[in-house]
C-alpha positions in Angstrom: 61.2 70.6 137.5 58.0 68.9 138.9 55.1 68.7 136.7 53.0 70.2 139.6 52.4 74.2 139.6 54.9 75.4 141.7 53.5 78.0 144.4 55.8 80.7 146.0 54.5 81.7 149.9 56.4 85.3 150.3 55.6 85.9 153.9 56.2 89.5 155.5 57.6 88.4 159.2 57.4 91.8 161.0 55.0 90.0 163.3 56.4 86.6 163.2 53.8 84.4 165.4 51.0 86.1 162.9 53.0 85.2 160.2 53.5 81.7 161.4 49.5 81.2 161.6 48.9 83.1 158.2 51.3 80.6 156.9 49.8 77.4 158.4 46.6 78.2 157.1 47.9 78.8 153.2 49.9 75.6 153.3 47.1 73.6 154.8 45.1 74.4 151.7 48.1 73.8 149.1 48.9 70.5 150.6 45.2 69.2 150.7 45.2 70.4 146.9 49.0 68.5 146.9 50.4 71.7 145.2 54.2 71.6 145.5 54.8 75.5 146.8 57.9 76.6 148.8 58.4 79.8 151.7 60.0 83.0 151.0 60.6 85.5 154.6 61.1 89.0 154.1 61.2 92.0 156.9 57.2 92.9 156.5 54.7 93.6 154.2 56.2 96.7 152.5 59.2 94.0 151.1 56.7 91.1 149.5 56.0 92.8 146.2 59.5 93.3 145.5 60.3 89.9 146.9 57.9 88.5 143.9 59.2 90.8 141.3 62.3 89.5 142.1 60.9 85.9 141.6 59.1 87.1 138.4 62.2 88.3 137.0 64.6 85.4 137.6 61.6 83.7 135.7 62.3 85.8 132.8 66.1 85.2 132.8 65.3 81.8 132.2 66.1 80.2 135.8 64.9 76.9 135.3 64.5 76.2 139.1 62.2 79.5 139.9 59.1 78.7 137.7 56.0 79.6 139.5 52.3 79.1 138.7 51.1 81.2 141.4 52.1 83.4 144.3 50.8 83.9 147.7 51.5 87.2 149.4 51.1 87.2 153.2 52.0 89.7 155.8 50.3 91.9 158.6 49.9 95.5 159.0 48.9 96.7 162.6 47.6 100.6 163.2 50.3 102.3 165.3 50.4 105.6 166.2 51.4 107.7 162.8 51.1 107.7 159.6 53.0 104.5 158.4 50.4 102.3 158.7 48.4 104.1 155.1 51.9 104.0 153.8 52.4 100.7 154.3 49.1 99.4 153.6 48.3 101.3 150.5 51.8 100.9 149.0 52.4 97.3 149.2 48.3 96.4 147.7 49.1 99.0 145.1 52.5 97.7 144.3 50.9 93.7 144.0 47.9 95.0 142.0 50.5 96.2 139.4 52.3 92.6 139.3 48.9 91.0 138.6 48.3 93.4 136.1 51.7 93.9 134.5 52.7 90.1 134.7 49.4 88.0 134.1 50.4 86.1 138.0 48.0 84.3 139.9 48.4 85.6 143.5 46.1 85.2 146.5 46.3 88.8 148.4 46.8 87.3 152.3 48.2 91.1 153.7 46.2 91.7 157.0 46.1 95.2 157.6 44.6 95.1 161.4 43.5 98.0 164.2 44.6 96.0 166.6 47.1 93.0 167.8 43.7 91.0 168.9 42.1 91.5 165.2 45.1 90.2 163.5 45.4 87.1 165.9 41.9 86.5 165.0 42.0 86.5 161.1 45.4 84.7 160.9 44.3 82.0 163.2 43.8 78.7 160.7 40.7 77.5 163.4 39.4 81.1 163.0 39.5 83.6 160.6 42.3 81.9 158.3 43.5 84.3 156.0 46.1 82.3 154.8 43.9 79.5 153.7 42.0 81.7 152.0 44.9 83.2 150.3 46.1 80.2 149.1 42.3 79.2 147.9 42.3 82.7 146.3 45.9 81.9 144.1 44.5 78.3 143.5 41.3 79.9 141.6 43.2 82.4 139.5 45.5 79.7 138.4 43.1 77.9 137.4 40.6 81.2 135.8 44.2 81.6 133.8 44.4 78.0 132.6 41.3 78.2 131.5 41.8 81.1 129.5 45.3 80.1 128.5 47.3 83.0 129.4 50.5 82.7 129.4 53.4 84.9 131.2 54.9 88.3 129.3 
């Protein structure tokens, strides 16, 4: 294992090019900050809290090669035309709010939830809004607010 914090980048692809550029952004940062981190797809938002559960837990069976400092969740959530969208939305920030809490992580919270395709182009775009980077930014500071109060995993 690397000496380097590890970063896991669990990326929602329902929207695959806004994914791409959420991505882009949050690896631009890590490598700058030469952060070792590696990619994780799953089918949208709704699936990255479970995705870093899952990563949580093979962490507490002792897997050697899934040891994480931090975790990036990114995604997008567009308006349609019912109900899913609050579903969605509210569900998936409620369900990584309870990780942060129950587990002591480090995440940076990079889910767009968007009215439109034009919004979400915008603040996934690295040369624009870059949600991603600041994601990644966003994980980097809560490692480092948990070094410095040495918490440690449950």
């Amino acid at each position: 294992m690397s000496e380097s914090p590890s970063i896991l980048i669990v990326e929602g692809r329902f929207y695959e090019d806004i994914g791409d550029d959420l991505y882009k952004g949050a690896v631009a940062v890590l490598d700058k900050a030469e952060l070792v981190h590696e990619r994780l797809a799953v089918p949208g938002a709704f699936e990255v809290p479970q995705a870093i559960r899952f990563a949580i837990r093979s962490m507490e069976i002792g897997s050697a090669m899934n040891r994480y400092s931090g975790f990036v969740a990114l995604g997008c959530v567009i308006r349609g035309e019912t109900s899913h969208y609050d579903y969605v939305c509210e569900e998936s920030a409620r369900a990584l709010m309870d990780l942060t809490m129950d587990y002591s992580i480090a995440l940076g919270y990079g889910i767009l939830t968007c009215e439109n395709q034009e919004q979400a182009r915008y603040r996934s775009d690295p040369e624009q809004g870059d949600k991603g980077g600041v994601a990644a930014k966003a994980c980097m500071r809560m490692m480092e607010v948990k070094k410095e109060l040495r918490l440690v995993p449950r």
